[in-house]
C-alpha positions as CSV (number, residue, x, y, z in Angstrom):
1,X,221.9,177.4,153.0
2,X,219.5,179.2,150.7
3,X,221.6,178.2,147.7
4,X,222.3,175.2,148.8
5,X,218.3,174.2,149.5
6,X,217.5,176.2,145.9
7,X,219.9,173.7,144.6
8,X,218.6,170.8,145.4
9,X,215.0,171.6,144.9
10,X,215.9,172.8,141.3
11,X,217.8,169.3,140.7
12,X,215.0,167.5,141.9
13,X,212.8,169.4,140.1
14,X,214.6,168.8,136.9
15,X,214.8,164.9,137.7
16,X,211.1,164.3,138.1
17,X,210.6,166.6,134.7
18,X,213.2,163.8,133.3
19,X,211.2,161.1,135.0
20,X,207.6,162.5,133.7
21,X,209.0,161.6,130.4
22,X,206.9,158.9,128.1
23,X,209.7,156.3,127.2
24,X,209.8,155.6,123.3
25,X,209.0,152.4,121.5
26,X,212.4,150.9,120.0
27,X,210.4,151.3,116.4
28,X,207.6,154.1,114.9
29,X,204.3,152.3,115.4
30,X,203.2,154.2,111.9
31,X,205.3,151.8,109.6
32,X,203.5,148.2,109.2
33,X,205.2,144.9,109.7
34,X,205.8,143.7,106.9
35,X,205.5,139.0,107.2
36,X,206.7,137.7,104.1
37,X,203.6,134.8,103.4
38,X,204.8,131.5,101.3
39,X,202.2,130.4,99.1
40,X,200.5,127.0,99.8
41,X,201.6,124.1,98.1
42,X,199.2,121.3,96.7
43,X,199.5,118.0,98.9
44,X,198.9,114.8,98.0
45,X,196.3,112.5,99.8
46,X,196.7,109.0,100.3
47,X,192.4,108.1,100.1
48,X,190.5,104.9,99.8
49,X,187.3,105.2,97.1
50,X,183.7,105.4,98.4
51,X,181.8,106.5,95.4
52,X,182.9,108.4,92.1
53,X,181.1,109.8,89.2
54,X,181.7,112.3,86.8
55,X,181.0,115.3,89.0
56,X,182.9,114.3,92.4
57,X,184.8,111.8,94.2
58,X,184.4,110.8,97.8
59,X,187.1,109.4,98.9
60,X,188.3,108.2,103.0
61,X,192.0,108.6,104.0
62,X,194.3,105.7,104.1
63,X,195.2,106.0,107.5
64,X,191.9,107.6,109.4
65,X,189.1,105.8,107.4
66,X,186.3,107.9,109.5
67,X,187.6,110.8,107.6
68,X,185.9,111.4,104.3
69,X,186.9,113.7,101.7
70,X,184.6,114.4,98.9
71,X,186.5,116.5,96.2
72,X,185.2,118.1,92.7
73,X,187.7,118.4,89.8
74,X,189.2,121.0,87.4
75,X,188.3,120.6,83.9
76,X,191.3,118.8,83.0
77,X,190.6,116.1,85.6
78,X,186.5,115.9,84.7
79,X,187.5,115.3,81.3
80,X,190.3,112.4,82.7
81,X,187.6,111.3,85.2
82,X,184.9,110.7,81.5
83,X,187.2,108.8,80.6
84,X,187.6,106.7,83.3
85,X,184.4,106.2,83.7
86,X,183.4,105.0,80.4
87,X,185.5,102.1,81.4
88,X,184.0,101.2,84.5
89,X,184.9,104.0,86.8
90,X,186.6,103.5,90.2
91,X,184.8,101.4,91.8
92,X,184.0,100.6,96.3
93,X,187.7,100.4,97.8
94,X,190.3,101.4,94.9
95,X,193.3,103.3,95.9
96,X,193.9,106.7,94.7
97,X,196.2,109.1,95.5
98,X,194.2,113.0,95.2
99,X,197.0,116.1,95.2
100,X,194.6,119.2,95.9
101,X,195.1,122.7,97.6
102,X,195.1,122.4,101.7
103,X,191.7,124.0,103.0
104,X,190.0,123.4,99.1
105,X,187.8,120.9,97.9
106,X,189.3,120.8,94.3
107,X,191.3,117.5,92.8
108,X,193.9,119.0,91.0
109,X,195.2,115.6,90.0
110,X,194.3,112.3,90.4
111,X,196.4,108.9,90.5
112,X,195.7,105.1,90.6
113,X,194.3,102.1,88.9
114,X,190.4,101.8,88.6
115,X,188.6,98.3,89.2
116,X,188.4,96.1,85.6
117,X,184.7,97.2,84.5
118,X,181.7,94.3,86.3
């Protein structure tokens, strides 16, 4: 009976060691996670003209006029934007379509027909 109760307090001896045990994450916390990031593309916005001169444009969107844009341009669109206007400029209402960078303030481009000059 000795053995026996020796036994059985040296198997449950070994199953609490076992069960005293820190289980182990499926992966080493050490090595980073690695998220593969696509870069943000330009999108284009559909705006309505408020004011424009040479140094900005503000500009409300198409489809939500009580939001108002008011975007500055790269060099290549300040020297387009001169140009534009030294003949007239757009003008109070004009359509434009503005591609910039989400979350900038930049015009990277800038489409549509200005106003004939007043």
């Amino acid at each position: 009976m000795k053995k026996f109760s020796l036994l059985a307090f040296a198997c449950a001896a070994g199953m609490l060691a076992l069960a005293a045990t820190p289980a182990r994450a499926q992966m080493d916390p050490a090595a980073p996670i690695v998220v593969k990031q696509m870069p943000p593309k330009a999108v284009w916005l559909k705006a309505i003209v408020i004011h424009a001169d040479s140094n900005s444009i503000v500009v409300s969107e198409q489809g939500n006029e009580r939001m108002i844009h008011t975007f500055t341009y790269t060099p290549e669109v300040h020297e387009k934007m001169r140009a534009i206007i030294e003949q007239g400029g757009y003008q109070y209402g004009d359509r434009v379509k503005i591609r910039y960078m989400p979350g900038e303030t930049v015009a990277l481009r800038i489409h549509g027909k200005p106003s004939p000059a007043l």
